[in-house]
SEDO-687477 format. One record per atom (N, C-alpha, C, O): x, y, z; atom name. Coordinates in nm, 4 decimals, always signed. Example, Ala and Ser with C-alpha at 12.3 -4.5 7.8 and 13.67 -1.06 7.14 Angstrom:
2
@x:+1.3190 | y:-0.5690 | z:+0.7800 | at:N;
@x:+1.2300 | y:-0.4500 | z:+0.7800 | at:CA;
@x:+1.3200 | y:-0.3300 | z:+0.7800 | at:C;
@x:+1.4236 | y:-0.3319 | z:+0.8465 | at:O;
@x:+1.2850 | y:-0.2250 | z:+0.7080 | at:N;
@x:+1.3670 | y:-0.1060 | z:+0.7140 | at:CA;
@x:+1.2900 | y:+0.0030 | z:+0.7870 | at:C;
@x:+1.3409 | y:+0.1138 | z:+0.8039 | at:O;
END
This chain:
55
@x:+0.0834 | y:-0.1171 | z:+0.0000 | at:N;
@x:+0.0000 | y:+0.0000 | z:+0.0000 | at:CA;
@x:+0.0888 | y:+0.1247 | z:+0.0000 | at:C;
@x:+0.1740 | y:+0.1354 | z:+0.0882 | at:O;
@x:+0.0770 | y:+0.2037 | z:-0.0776 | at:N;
@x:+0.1232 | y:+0.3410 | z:-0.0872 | at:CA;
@x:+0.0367 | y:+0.4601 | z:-0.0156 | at:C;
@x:-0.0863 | y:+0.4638 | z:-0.0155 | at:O;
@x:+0.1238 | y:+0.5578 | z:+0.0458 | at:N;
@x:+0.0103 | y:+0.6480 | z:+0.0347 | at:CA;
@x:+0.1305 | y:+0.7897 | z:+0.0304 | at:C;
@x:+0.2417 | y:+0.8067 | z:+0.0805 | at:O;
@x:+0.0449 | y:+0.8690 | z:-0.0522 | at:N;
@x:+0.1491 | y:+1.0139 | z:-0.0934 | at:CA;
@x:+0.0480 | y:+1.1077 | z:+0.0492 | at:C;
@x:-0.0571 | y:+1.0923 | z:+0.1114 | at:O;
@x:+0.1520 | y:+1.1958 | z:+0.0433 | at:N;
@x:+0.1243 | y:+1.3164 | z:+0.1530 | at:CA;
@x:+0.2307 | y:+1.4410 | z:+0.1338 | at:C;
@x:+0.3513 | y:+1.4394 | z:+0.1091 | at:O;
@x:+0.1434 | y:+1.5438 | z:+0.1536 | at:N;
@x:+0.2154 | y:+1.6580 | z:+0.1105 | at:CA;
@x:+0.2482 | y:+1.7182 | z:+0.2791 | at:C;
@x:+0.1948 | y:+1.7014 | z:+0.3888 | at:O;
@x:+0.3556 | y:+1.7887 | z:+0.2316 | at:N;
@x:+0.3977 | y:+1.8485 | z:+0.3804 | at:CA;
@x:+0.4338 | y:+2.0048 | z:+0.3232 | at:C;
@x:+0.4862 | y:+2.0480 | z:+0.2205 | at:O;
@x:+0.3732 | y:+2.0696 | z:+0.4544 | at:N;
@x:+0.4920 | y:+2.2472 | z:+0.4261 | at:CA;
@x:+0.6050 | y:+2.2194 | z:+0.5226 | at:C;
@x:+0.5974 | y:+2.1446 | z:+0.6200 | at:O;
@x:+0.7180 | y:+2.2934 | z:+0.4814 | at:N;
@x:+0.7971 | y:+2.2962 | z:+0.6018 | at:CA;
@x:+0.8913 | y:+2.4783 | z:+0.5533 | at:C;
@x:+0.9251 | y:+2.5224 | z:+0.4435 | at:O;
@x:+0.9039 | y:+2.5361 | z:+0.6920 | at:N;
@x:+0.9724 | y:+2.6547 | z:+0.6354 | at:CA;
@x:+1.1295 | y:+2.6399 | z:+0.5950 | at:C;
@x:+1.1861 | y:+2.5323 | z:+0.5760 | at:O;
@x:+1.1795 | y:+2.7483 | z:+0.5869 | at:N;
@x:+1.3179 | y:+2.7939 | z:+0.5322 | at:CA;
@x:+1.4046 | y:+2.7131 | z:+0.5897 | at:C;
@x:+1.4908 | y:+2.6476 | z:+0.5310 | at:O;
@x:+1.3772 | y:+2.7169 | z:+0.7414 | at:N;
@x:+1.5199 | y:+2.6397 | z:+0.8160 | at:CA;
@x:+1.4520 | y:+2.5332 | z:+0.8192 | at:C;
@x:+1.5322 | y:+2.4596 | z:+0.7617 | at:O;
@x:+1.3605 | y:+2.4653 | z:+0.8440 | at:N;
@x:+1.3292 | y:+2.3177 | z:+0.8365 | at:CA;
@x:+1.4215 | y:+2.2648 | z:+0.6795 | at:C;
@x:+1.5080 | y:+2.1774 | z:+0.6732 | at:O;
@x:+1.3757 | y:+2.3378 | z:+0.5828 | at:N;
@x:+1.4336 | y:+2.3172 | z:+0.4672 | at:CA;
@x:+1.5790 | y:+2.2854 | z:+0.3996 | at:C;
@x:+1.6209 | y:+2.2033 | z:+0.3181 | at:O;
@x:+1.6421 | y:+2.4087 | z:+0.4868 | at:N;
@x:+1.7956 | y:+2.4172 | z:+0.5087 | at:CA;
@x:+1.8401 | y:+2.3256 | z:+0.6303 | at:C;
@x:+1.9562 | y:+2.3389 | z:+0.6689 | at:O;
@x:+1.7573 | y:+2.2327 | z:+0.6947 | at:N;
@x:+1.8441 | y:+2.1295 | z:+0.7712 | at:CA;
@x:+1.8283 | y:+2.0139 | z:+0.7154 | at:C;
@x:+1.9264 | y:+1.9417 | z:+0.7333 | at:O;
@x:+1.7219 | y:+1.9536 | z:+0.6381 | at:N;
@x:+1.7139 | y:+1.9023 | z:+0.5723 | at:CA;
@x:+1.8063 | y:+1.8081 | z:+0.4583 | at:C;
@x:+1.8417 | y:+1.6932 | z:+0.4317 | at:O;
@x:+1.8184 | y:+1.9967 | z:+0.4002 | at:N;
@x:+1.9302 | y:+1.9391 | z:+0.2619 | at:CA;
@x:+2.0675 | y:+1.9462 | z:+0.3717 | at:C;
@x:+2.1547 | y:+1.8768 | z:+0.3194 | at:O;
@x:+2.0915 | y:+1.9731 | z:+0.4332 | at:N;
@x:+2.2210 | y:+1.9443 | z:+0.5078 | at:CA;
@x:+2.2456 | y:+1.7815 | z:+0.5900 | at:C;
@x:+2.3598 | y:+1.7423 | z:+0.6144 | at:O;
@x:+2.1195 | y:+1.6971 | z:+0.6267 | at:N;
@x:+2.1303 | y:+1.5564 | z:+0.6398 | at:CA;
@x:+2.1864 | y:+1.4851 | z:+0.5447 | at:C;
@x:+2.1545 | y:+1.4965 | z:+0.4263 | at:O;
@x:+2.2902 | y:+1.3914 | z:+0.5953 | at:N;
@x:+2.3509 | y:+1.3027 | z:+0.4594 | at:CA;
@x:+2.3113 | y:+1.1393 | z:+0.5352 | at:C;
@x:+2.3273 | y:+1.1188 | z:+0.6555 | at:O;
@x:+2.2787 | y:+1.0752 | z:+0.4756 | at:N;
@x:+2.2957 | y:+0.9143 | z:+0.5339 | at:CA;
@x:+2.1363 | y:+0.8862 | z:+0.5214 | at:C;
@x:+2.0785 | y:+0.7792 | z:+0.5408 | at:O;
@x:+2.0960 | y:+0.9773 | z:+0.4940 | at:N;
@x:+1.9159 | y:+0.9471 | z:+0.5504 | at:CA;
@x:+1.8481 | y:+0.8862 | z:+0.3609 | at:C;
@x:+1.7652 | y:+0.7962 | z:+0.3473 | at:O;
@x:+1.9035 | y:+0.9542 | z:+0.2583 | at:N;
@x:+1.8448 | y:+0.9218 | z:+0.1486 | at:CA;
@x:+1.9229 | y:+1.0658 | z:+0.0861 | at:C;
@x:+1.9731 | y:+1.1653 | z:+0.1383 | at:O;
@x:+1.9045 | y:+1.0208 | z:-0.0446 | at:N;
@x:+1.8759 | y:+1.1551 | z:-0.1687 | at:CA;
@x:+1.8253 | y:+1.2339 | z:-0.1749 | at:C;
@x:+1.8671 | y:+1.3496 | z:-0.1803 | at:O;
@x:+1.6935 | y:+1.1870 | z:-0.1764 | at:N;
@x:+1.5823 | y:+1.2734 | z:-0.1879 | at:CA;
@x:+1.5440 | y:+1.3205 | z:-0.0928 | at:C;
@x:+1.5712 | y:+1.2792 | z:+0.0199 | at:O;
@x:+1.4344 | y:+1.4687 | z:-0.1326 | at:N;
@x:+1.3562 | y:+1.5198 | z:+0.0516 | at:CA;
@x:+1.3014 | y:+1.4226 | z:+0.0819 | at:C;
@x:+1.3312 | y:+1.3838 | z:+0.1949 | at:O;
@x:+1.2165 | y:+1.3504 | z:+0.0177 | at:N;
@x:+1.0982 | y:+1.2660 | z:+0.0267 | at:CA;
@x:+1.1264 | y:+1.2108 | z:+0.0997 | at:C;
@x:+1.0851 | y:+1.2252 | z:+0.2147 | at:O;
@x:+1.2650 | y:+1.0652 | z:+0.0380 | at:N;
@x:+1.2967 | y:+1.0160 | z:+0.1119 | at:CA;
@x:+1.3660 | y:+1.0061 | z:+0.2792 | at:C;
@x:+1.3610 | y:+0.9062 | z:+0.3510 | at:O;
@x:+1.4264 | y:+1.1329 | z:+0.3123 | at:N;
@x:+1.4473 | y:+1.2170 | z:+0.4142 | at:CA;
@x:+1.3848 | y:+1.2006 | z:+0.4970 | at:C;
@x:+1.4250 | y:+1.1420 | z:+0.5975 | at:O;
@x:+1.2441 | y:+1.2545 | z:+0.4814 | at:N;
@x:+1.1643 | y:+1.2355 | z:+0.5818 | at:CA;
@x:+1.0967 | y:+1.1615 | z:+0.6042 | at:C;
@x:+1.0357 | y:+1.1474 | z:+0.7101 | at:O;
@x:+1.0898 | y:+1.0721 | z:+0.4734 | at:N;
@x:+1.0525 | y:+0.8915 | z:+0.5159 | at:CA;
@x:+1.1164 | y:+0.8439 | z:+0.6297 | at:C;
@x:+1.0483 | y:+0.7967 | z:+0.7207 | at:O;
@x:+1.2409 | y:+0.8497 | z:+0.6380 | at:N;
@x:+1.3588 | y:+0.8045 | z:+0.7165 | at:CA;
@x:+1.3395 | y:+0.8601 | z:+0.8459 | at:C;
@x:+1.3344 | y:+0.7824 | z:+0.9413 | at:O;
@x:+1.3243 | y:+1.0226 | z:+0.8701 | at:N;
@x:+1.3118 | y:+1.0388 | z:+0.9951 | at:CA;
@x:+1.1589 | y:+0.9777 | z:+1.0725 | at:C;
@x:+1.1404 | y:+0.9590 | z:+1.1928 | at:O;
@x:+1.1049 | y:+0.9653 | z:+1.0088 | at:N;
@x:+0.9496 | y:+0.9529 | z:+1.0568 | at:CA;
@x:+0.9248 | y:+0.7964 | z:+1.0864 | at:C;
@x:+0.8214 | y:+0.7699 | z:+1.1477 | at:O;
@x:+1.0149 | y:+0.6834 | z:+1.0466 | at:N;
@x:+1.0510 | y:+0.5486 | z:+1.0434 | at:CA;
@x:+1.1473 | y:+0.5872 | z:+1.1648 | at:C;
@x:+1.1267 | y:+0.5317 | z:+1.2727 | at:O;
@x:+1.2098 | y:+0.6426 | z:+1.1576 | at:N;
@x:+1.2959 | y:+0.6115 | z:+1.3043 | at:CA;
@x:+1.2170 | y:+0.6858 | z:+1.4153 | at:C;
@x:+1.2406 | y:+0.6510 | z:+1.5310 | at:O;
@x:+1.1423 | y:+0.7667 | z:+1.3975 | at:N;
@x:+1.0696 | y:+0.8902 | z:+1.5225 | at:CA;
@x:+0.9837 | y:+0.7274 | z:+1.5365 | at:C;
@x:+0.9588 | y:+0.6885 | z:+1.6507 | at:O;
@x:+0.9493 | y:+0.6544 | z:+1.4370 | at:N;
@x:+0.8185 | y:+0.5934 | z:+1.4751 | at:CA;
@x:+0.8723 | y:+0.4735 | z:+1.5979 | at:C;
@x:+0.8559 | y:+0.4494 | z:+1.7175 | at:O;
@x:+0.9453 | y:+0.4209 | z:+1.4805 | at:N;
@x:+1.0947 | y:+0.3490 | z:+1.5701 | at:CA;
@x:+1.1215 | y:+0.3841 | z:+1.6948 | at:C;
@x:+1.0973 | y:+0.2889 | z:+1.7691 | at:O;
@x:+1.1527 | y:+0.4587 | z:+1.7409 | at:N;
@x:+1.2412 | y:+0.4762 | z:+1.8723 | at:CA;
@x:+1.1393 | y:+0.5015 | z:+1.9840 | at:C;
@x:+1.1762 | y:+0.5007 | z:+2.1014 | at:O;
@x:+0.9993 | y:+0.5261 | z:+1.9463 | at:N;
@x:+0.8908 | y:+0.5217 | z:+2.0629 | at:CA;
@x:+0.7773 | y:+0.4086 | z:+2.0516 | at:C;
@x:+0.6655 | y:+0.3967 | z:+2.1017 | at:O;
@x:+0.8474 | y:+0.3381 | z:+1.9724 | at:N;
@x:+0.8057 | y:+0.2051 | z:+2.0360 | at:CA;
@x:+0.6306 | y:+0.1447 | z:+1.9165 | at:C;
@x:+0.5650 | y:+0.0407 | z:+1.9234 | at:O;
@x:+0.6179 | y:+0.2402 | z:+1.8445 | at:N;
@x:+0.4843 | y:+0.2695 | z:+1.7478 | at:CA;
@x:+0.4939 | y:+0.0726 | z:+1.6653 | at:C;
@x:+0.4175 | y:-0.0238 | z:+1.6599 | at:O;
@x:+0.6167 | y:+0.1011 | z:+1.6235 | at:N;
@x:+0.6194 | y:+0.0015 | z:+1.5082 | at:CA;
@x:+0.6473 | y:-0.1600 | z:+1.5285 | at:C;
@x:+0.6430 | y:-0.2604 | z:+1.4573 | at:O;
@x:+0.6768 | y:-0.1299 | z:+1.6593 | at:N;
@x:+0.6488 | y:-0.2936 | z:+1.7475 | at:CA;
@x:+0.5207 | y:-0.2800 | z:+1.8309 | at:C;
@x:+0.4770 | y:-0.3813 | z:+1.8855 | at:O;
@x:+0.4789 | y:-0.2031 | z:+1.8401 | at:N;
@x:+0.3190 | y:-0.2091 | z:+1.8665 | at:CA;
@x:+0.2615 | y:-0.2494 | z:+1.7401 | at:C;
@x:+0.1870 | y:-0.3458 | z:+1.7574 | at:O;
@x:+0.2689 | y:-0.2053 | z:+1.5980 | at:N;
@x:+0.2048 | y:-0.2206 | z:+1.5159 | at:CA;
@x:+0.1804 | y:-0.3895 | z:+1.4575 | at:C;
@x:+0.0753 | y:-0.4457 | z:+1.4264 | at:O;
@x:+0.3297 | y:-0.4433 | z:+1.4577 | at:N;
@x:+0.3581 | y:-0.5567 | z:+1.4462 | at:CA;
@x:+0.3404 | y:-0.6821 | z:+1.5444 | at:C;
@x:+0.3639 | y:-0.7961 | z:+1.5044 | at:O;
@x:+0.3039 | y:-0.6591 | z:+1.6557 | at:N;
@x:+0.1952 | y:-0.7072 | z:+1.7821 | at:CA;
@x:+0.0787 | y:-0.7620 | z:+1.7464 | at:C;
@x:+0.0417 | y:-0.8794 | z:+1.7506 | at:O;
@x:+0.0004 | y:-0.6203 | z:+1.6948 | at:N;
@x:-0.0986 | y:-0.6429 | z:+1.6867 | at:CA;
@x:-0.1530 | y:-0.6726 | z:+1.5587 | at:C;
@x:-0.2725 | y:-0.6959 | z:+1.5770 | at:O;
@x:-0.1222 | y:-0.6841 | z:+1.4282 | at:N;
@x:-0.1530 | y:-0.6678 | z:+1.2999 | at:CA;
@x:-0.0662 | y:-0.8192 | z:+1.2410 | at:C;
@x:-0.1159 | y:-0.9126 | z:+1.1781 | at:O;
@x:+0.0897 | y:-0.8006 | z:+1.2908 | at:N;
@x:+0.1261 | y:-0.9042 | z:+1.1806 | at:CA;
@x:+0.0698 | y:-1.0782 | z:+1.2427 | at:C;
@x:+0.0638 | y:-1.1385 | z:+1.3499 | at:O;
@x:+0.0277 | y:-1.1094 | z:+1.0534 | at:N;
@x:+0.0009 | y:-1.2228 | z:+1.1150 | at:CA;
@x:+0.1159 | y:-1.3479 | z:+1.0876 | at:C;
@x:+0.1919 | y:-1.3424 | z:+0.9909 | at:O;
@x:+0.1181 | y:-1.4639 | z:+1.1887 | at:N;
@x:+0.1639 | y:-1.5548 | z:+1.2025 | at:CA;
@x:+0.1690 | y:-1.6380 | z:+1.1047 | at:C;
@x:+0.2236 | y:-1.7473 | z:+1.1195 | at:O;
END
């Protein structure tokens, strides 16, 4: 399943952004990456896999 989503972000959100290296190429991908690890590190995505994946 895909799903697209648009985001604003200002000037300096923008300019820290393109200054991340290791995360991806692209913005897109960028903030794929941070939002997989934000989801990651509080615990979201082993909750998700708890309850959803099946056996």
């Amino acid at each position: 399943m895909t799903k697209r989503v648009s985001i604003s972000i200002d000037k300096e959100q923008a300019r820290i952004l393109s200054s991340l290296y290791g995360l991806g190429t692209k913005d897109a991908e960028k903030v794929k990456n941070i939002l997989i690890a934000y989801l990651s590190e509080k615990g979201f995505l082993a909750e998700y896999n708890r309850r959803f994946k099946k056996s």
